[in-house]
N, C-alpha and C positions, 0 to 999 in steps of 0.2 A: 753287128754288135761292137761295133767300134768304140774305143775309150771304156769297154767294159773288161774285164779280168776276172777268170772265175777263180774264186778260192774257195768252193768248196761241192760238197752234194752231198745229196739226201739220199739216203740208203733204204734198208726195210722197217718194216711199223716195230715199234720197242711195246709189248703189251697192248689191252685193248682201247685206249682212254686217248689216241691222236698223238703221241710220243713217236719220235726220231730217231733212227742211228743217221748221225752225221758225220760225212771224212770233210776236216778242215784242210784247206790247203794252206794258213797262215804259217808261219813262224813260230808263233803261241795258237795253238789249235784254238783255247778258250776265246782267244782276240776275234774269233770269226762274228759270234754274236755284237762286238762292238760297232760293227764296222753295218751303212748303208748298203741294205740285200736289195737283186732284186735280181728273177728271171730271163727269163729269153725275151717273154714277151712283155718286159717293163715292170710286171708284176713288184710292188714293194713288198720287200718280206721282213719279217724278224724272227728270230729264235732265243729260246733263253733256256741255258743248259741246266738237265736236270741229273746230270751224269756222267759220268767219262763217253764220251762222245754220243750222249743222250741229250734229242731236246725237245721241248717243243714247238713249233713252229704256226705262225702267223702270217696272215696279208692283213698290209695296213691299207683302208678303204675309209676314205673320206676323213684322215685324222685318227679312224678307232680300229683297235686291230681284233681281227677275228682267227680268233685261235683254230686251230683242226681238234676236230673233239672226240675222235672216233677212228678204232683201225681200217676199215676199209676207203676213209676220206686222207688216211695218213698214207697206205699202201698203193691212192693214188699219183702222189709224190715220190716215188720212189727212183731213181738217177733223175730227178731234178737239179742243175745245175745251178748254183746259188754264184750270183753274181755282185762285182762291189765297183762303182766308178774307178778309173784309173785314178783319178784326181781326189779320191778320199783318202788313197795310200799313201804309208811314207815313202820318203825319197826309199829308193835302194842304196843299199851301204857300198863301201868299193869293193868293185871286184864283185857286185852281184847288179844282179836284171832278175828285172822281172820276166818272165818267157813270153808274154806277151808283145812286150818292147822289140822282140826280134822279130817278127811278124814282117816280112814288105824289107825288110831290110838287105841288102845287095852284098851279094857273096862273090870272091872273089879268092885264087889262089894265090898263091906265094909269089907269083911272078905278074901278080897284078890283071889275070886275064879274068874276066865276066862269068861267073860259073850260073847265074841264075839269081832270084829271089828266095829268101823265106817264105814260102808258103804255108808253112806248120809247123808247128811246136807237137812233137808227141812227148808222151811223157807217161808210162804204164808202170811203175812203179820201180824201175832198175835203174833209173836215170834217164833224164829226158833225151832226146833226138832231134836236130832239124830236117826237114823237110825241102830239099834244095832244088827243082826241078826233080829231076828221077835219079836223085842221091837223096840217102838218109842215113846223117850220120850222125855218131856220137856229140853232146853238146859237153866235149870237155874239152878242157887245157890245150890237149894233145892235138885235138882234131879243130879246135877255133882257136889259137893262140892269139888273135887280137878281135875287138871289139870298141869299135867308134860311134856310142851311142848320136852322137853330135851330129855325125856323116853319114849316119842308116847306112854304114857298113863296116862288114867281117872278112877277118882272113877265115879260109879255112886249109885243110889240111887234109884231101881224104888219105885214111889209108890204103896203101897198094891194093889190098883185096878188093875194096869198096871201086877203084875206078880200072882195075885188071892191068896194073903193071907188072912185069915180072922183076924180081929184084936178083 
């Protein structure tokens, strides 16, 4: 799924009639309907909110889109990951990435030695995590203090606990 970025999913049926709960992952939650959807497997989608994180949702097929009309076709959906090309988004502001952008990108500590690749972005709702070979650390300030989009790489910083120094 390269050049794709999720920002959002589908959660459980909102009443019987093919309605949503959606968690956006934009910036402006409502922005999520703005923006070119599309699944895992290519799938084009669209939504149009009919609620505080209610919506409806569509696949566009051949130009026309077919709404879900029904809870048990809507309950089929449910952690469907809603996806948006890399290149529909805006730039990121300074001082922010996208978490995707960290992906493959080359980590390195403070004395400049190779700790490993990005291999994952987690992100459970406390604040995201990278994934550094077999460290997984905090994605703050503290613990990545620089980042060279340009050069696909980062300093990082684990803390003592995270690599067993004793202090």
């Amino acid at each position: 799924m390269s050049g794709l970025v999720a920002m959002g999913v589908v959660g459980r049926p909102h009443g019987v009639r093919g309605l949503v709960h959606v968690t956006s992952f934009a910036a402006e939650p409502a922005d999520l309907a703005t923006y070119p959807l599309q699944d895992e497997s290519g799938r084009r989608l669209v939504l149009q909110w009919r609620g505080q994180s209610i919506a409806a949702i569509g696949e566009v097929v051949d130009g026309a889109t077919r709404w879900v009309r029904d809870r048990d076709a809507a309950a089929r959906l449910t952690n469907l990951r809603l996806y948006v090309p890399r290149a529909a988004l805006p730039p990121a502001g300074e001082d922010e990435f996208y978490l995707a952008d960290l992906l493959g990108m080359a980590a390195h500590d403070a004395t400049g030695q190779f700790l490993g690749n990005v291999t994952a972005v987690h992100d459970y709702g406390a604040g995201a995590s990278l994934e550094i070979g077999a460290l997984i650390l905090p994605f703050t300030r503290a613990c990545v203090p620089e980042i060279d989009l340009a050069a696909r790489r980062l300093t990082v910083l684990p803390p003592h606990e995270v690599i067993g120094e004793d202090t």
